[in-house]
OpenMM code with the backbone's topology and positions (N, CA, C; nanometers):
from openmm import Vec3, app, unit

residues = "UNK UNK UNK UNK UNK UNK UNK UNK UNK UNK UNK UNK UNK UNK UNK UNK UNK UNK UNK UNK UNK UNK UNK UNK UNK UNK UNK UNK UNK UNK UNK UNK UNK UNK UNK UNK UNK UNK UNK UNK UNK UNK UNK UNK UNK UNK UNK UNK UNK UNK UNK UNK UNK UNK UNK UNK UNK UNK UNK UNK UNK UNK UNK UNK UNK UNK UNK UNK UNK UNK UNK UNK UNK UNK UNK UNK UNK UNK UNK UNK UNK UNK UNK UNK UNK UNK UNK UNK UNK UNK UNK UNK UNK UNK UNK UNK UNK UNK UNK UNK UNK UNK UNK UNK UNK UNK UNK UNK UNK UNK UNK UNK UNK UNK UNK UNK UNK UNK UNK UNK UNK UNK UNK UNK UNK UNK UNK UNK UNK UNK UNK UNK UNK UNK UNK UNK UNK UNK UNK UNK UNK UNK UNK UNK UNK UNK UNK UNK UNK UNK UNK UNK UNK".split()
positions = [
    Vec3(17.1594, -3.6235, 10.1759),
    Vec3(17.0167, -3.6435, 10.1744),
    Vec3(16.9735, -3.6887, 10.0349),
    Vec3(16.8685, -3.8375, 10.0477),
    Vec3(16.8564, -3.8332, 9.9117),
    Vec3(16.7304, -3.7541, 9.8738),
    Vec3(16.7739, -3.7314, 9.7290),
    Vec3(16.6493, -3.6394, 9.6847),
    Vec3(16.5807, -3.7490, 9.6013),
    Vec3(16.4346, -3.7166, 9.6307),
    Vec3(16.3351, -3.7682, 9.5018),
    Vec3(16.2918, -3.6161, 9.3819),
    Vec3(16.3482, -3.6723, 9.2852),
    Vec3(16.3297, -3.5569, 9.1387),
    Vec3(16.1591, -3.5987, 9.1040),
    Vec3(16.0777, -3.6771, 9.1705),
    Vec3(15.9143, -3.6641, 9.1457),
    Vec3(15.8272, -3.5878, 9.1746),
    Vec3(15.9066, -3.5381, 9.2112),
    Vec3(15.7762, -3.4201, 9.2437),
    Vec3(15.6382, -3.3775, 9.1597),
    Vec3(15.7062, -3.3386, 9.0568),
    Vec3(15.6809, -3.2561, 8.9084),
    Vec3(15.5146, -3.3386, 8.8992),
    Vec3(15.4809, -3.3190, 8.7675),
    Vec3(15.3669, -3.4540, 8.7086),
    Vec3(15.3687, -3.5178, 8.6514),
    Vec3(15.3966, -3.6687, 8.6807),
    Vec3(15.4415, -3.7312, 8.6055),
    Vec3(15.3795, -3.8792, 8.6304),
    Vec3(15.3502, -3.9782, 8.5532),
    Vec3(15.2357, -4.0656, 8.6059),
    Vec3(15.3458, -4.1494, 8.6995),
    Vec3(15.2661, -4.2172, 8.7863),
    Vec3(15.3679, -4.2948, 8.9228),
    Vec3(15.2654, -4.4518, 8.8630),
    Vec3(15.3363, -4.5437, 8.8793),
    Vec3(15.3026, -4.6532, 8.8208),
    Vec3(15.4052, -4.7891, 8.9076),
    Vec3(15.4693, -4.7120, 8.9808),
    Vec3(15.5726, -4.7773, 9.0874),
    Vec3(15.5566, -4.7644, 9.2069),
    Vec3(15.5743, -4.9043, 9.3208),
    Vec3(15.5311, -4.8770, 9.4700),
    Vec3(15.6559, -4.8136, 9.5257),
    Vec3(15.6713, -4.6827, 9.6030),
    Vec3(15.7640, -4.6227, 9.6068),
    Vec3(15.7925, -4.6494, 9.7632),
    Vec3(15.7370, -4.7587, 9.8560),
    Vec3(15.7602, -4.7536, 9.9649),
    Vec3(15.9004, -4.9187, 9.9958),
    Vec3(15.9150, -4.8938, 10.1028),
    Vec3(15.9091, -4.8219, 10.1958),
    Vec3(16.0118, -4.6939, 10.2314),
    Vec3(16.0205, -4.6673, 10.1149),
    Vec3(16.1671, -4.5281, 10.0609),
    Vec3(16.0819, -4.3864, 10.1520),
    Vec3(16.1473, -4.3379, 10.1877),
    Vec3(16.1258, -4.1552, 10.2028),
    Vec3(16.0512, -4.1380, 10.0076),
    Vec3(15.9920, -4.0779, 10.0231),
    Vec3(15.9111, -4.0901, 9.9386),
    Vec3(15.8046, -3.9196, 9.9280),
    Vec3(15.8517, -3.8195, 9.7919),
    Vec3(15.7487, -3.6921, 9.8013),
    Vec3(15.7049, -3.6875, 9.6543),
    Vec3(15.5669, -3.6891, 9.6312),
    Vec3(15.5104, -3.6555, 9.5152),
    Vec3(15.3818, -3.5656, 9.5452),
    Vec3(15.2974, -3.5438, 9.3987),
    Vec3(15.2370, -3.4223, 9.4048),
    Vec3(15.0951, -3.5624, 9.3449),
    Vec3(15.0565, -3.5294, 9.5206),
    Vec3(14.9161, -3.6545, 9.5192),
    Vec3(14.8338, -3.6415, 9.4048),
    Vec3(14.7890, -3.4998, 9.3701),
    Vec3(14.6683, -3.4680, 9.3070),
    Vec3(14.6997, -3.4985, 9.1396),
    Vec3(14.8011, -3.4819, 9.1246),
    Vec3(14.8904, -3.5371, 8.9517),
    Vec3(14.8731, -3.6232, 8.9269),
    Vec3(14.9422, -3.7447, 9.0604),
    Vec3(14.9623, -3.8715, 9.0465),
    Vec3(14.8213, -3.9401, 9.0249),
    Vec3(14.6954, -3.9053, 9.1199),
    Vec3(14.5949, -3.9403, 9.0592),
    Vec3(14.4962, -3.9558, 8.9997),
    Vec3(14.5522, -3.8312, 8.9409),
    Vec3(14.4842, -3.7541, 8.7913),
    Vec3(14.5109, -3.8359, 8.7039),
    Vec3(14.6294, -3.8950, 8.6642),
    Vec3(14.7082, -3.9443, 8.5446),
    Vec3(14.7005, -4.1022, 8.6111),
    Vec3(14.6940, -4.1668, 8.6521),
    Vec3(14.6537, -4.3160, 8.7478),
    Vec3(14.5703, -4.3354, 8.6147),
    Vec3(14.5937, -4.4578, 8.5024),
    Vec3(14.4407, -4.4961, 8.4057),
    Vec3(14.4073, -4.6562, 8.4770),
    Vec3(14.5010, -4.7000, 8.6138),
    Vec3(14.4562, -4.8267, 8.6432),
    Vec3(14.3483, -4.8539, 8.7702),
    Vec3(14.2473, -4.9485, 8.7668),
    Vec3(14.1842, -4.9659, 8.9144),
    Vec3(14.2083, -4.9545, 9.0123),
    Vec3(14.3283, -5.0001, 8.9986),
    Vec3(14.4335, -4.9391, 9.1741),
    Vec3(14.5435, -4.9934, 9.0759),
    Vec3(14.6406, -4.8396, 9.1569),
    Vec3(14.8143, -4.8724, 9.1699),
    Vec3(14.8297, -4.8750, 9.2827),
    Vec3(14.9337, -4.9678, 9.3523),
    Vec3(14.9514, -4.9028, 9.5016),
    Vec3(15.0925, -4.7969, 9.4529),
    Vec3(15.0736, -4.7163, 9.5135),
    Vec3(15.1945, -4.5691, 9.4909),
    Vec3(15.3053, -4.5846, 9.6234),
    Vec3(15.3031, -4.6549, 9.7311),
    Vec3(15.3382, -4.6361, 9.8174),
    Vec3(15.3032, -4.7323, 9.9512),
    Vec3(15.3507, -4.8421, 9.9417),
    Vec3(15.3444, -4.9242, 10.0760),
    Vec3(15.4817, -4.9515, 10.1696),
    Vec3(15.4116, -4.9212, 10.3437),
    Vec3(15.5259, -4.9430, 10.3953),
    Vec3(15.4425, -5.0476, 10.5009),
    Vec3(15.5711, -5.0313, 10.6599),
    Vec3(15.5043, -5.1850, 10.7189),
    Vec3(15.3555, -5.1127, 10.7617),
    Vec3(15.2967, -5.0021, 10.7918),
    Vec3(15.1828, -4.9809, 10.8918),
    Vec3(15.1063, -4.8868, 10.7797),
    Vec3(15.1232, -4.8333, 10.6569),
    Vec3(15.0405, -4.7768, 10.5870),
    Vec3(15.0341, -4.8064, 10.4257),
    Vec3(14.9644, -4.7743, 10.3443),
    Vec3(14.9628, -4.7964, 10.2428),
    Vec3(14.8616, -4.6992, 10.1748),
    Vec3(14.9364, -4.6106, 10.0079),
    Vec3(14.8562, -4.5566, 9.9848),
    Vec3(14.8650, -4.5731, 9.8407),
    Vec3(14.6921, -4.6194, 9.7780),
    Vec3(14.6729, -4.6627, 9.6201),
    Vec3(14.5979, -4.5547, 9.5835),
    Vec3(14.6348, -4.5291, 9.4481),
    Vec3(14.5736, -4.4919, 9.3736),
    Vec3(14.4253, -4.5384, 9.2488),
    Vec3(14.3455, -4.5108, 9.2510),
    Vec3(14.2242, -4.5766, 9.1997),
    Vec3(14.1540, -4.4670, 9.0624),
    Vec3(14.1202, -4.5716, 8.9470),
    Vec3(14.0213, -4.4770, 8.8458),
    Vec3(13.9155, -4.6101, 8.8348),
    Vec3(13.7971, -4.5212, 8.8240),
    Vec3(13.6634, -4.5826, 8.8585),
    Vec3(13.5499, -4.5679, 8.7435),
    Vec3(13.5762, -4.6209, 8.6493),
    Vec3(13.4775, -4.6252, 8.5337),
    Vec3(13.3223, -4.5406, 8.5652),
    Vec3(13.2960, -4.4625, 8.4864),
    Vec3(13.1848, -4.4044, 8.5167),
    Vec3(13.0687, -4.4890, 8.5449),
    Vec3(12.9695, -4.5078, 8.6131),
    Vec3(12.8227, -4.5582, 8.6276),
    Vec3(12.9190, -4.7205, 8.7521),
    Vec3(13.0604, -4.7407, 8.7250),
    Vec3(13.1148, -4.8436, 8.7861),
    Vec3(13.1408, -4.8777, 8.9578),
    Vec3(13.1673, -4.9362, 9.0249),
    Vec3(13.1978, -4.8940, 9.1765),
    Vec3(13.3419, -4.9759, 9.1924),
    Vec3(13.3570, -4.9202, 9.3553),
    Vec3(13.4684, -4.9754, 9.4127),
    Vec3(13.3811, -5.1396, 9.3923),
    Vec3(13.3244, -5.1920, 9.4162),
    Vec3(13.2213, -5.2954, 9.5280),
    Vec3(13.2345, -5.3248, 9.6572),
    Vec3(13.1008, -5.3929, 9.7275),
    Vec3(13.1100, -5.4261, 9.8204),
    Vec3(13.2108, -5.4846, 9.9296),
    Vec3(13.2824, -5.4151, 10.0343),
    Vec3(13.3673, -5.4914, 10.1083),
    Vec3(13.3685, -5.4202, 10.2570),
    Vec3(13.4613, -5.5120, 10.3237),
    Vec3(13.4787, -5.4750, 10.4447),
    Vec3(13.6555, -5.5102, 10.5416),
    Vec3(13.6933, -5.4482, 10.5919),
    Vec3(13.7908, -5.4810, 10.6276),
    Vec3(13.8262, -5.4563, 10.8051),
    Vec3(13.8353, -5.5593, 10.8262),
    Vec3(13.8302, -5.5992, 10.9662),
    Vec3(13.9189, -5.5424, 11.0275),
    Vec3(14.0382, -5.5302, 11.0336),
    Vec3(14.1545, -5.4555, 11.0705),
    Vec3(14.2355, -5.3426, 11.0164),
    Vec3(14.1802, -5.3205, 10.9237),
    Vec3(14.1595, -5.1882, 10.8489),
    Vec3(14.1105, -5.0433, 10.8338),
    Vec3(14.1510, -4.9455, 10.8947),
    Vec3(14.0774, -4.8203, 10.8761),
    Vec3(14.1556, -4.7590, 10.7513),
    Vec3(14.0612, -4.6963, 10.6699),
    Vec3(14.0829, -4.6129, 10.5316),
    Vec3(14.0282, -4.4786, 10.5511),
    Vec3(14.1003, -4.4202, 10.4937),
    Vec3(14.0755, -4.2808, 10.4031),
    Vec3(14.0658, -4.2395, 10.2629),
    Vec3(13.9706, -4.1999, 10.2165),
    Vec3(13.9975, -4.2467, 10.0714),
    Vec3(13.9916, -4.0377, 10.0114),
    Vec3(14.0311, -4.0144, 9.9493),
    Vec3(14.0141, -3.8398, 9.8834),
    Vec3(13.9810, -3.9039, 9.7606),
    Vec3(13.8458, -3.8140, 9.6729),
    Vec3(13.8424, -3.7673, 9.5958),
    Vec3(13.8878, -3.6827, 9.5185),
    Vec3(13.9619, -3.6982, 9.3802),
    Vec3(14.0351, -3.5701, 9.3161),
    Vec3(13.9301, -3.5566, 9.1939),
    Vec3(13.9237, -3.6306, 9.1413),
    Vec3(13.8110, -3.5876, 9.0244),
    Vec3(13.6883, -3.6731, 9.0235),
    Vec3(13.5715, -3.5951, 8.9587),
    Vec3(13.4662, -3.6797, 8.9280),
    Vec3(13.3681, -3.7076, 9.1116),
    Vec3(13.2308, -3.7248, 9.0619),
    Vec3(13.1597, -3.7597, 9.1861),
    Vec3(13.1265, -3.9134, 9.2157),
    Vec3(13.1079, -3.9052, 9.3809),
    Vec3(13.0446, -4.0308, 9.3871),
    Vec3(12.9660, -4.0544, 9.5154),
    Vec3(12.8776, -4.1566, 9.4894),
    Vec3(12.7687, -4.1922, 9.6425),
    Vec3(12.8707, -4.3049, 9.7254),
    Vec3(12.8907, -4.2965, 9.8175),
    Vec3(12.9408, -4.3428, 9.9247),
    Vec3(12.8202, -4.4232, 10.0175),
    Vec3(12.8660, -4.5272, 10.0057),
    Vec3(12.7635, -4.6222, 10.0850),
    Vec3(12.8529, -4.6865, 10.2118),
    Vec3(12.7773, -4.6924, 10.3052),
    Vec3(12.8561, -4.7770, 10.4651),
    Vec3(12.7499, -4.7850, 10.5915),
    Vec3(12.7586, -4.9250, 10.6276),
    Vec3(12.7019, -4.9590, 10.7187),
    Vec3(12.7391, -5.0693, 10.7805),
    Vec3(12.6907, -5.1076, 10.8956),
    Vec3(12.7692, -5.2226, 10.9772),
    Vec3(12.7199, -5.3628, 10.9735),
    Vec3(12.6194, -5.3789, 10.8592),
    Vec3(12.5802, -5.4665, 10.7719),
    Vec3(12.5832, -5.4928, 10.6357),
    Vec3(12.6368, -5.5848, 10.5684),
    Vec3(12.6576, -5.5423, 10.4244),
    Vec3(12.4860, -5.5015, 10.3321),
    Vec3(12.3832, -5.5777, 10.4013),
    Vec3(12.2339, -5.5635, 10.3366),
    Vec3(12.2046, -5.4144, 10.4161),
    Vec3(12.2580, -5.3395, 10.4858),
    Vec3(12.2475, -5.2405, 10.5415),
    Vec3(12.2850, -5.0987, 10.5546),
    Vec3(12.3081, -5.0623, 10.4507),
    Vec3(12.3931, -5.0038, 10.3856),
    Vec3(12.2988, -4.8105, 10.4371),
    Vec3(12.3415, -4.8340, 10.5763),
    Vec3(12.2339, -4.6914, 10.6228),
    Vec3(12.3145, -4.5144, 10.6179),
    Vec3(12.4453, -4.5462, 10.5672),
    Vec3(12.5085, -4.4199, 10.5496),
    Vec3(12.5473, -4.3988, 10.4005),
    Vec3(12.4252, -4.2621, 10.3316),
    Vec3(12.4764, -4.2604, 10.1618),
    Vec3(12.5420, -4.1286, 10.2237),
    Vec3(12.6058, -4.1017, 10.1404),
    Vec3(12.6502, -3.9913, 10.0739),
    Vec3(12.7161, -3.8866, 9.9817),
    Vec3(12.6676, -3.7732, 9.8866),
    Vec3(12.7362, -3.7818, 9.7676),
    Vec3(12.9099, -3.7305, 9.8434),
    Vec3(12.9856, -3.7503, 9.7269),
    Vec3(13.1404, -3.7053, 9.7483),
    Vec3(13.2367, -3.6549, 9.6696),
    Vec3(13.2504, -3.5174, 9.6254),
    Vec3(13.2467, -3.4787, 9.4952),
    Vec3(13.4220, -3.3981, 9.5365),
    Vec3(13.4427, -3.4059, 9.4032),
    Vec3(13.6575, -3.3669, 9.4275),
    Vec3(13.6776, -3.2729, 9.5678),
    Vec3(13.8144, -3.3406, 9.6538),
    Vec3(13.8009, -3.2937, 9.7053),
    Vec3(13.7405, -3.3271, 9.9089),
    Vec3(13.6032, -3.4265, 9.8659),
    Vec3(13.5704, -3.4692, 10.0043),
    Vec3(13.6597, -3.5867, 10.0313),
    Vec3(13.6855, -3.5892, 10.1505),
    Vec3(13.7166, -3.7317, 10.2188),
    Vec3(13.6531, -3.8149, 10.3013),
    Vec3(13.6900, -3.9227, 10.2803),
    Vec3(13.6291, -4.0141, 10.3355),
    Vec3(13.7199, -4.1086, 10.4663),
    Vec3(13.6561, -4.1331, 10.5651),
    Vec3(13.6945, -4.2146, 10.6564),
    Vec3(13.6507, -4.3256, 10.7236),
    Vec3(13.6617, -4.4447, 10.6255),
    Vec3(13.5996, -4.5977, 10.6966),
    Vec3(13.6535, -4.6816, 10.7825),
    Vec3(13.6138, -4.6204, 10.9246),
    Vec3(13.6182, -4.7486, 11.0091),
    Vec3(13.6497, -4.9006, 10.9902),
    Vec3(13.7502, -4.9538, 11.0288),
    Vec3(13.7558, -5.0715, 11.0225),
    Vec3(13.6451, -5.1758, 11.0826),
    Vec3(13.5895, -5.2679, 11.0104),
    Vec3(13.4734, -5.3401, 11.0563),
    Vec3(13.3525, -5.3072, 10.9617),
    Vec3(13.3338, -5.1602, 10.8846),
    Vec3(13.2675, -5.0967, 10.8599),
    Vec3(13.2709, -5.1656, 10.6929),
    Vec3(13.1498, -5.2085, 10.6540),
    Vec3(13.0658, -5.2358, 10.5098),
    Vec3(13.0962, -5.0815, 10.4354),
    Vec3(13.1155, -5.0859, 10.3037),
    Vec3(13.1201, -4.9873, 10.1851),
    Vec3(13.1551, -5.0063, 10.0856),
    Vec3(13.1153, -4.9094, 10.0128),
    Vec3(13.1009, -4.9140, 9.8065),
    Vec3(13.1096, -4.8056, 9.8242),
    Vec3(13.1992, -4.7424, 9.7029),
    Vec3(13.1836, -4.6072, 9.6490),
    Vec3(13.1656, -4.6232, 9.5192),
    Vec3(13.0571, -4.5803, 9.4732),
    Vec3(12.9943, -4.5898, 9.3477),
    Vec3(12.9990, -4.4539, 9.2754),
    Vec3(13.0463, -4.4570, 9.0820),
    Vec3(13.0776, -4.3240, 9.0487),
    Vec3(12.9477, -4.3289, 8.9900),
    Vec3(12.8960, -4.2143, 9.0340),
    Vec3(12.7595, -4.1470, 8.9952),
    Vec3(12.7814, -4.0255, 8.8761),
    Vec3(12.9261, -4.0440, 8.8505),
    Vec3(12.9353, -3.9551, 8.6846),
    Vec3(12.9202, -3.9685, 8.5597),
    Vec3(12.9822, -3.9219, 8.4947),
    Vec3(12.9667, -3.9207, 8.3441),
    Vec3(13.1505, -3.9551, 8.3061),
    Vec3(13.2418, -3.9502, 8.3749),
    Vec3(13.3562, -3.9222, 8.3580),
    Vec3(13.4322, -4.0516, 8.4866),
    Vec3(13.5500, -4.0541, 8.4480),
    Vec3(13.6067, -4.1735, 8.5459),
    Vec3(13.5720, -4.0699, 8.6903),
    Vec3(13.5857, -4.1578, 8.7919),
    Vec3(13.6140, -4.1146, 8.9545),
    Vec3(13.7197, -4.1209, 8.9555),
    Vec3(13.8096, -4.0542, 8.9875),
    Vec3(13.9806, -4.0107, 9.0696),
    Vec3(13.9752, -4.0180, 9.1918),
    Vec3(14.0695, -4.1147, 9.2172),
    Vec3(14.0844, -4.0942, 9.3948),
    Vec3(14.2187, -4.1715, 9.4404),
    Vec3(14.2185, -4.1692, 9.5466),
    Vec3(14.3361, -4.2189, 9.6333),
    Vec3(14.2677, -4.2668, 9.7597),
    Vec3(14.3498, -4.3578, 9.8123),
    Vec3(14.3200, -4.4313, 9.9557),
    Vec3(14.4376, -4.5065, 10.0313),
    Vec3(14.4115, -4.4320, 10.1638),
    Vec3(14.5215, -4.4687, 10.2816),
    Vec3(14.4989, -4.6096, 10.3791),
    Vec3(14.5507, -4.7151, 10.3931),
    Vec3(14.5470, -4.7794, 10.4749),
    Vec3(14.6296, -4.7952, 10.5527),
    Vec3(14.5256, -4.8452, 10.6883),
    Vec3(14.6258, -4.8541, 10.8247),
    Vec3(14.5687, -4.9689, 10.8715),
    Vec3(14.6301, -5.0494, 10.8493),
    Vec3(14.7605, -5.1462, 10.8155),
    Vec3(14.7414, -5.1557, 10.6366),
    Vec3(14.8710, -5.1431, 10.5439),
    Vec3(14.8476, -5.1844, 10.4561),
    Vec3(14.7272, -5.3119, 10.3940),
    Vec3(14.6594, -5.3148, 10.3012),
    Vec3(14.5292, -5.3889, 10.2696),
    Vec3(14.6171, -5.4607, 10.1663),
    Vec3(14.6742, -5.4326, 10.0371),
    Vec3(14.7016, -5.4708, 9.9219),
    Vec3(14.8834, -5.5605, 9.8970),
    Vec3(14.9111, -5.6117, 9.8330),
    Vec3(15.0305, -5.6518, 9.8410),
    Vec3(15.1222, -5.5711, 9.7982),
    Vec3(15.2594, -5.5020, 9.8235),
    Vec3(15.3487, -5.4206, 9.7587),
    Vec3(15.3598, -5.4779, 9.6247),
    Vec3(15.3574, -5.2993, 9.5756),
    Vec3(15.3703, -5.2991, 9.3857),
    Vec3(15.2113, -5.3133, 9.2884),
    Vec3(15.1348, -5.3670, 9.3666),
    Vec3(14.9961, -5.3895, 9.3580),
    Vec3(14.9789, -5.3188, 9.2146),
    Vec3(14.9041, -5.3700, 9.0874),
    Vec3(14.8703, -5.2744, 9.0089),
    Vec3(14.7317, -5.3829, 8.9332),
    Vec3(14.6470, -5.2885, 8.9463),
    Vec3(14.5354, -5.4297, 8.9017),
    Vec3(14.4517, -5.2893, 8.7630),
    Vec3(14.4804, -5.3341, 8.6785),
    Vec3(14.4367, -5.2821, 8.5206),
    Vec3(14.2407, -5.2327, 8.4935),
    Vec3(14.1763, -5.3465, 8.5690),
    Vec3(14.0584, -5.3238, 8.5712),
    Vec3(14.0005, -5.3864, 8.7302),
    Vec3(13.9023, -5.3669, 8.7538),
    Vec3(13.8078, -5.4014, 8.8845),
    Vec3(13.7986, -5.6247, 8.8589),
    Vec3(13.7873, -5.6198, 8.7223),
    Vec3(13.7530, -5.7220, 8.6927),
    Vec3(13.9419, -5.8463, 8.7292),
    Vec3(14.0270, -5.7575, 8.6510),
    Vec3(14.1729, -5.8669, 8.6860),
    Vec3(14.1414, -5.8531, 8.8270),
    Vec3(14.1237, -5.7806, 8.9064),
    Vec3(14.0982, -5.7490, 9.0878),
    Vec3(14.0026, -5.9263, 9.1462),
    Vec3(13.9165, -5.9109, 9.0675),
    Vec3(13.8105, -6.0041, 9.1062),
    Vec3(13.8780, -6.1856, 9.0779),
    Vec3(13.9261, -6.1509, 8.9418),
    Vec3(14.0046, -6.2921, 8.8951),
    Vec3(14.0976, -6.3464, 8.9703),
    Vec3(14.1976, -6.2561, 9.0571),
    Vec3(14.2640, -6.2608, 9.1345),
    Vec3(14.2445, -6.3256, 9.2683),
    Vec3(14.1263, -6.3107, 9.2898),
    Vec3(14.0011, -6.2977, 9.4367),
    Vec3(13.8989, -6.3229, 9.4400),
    Vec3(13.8901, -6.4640, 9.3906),
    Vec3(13.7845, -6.5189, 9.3731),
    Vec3(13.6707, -6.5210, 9.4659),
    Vec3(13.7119, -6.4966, 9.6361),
    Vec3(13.6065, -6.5404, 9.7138),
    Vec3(13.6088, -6.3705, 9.7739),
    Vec3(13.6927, -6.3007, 9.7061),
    Vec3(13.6750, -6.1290, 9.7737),
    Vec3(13.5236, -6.0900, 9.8112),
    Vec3(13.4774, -6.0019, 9.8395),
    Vec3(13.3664, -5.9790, 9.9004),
    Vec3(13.2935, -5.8515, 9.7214),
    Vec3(13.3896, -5.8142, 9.6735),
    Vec3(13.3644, -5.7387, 9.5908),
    Vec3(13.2540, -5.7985, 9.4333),
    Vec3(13.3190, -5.9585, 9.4505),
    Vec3(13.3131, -6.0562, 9.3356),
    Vec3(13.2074, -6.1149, 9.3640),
    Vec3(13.1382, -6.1097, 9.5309),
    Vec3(12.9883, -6.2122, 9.5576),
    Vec3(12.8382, -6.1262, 9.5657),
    Vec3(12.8953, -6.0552, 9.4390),
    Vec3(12.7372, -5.9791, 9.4092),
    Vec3(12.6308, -6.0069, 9.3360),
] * unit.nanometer
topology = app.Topology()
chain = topology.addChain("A")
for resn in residues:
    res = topology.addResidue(resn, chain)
    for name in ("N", "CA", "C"):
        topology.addAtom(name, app.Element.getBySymbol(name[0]), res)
């Protein structure tokens, strides 16, 4: 059997899929200092890690074939979603700890309403991001993606 020695805390900065794969979620995205890492993509899921500049957001998007889960580990935030992007009829705060579950089809922003980065993680089903994924700021994200939905604000 192979063993993974990651357990421990130690920053993950590598896509560890599609390997058998055990780490200690809440470490890994404690210590995460990038916009998204992906930590883990295989063929039907994918899970990144995210730090979210205070007063900063995810931005605006939507994903058609996509359902997410996203956990909060540190820091708060307002959660916006609706089935219009000008429509934005579901807030809510989300503070370490809550989760979140967006419907695929479904408009959202999670915006950090702190003083301190937002910590979090997020599951997709079907993977969203490309394996190894590591984007430094929101902004290399946007340069990347020019016509993304995040970048036409």
């Amino acid at each position: 059997m192979k063993r993974n020695n990651r357990y421990c805390c130690m920053p993950e900065t590598t896509d560890h899929g599609p390997e058998p794969f055990v780490t200690n979620i809440g470490c890994a995205v404690r210590q995460n200092p990038y916009y998204r890492a992906a930590l883990w993509t295989g063929c039907h899921l994918q899970v990144t890690l995210m730090c979210i500049p205070s007063h900063e957001e995810t931005g605006l998007e939507m994903h058609s074939d996509t359902d997410q889960f996203i956990c909060v580990e540190e820091g708060c935030a307002l959660v916006m979603m609706g089935q219009n992007k000008n429509c934005m009829d579901f807030q809510q705060r989300a503070d370490r700890g809550c989760a979140v579950m967006v419907p695929a089809c479904t408009w959202h922003n999670i915006i950090n309403i702190g003083k301190t980065p937002l910590k979090l993680y997020t599951v997709y089903g079907p993977p969203e991001h490309p394996f190894g994924t590591i984007q430094e700021t929101k902004k290399d994200n946007c340069d990347r993606h020019e016509n993304h939905s995040c970048c036409q604000r």
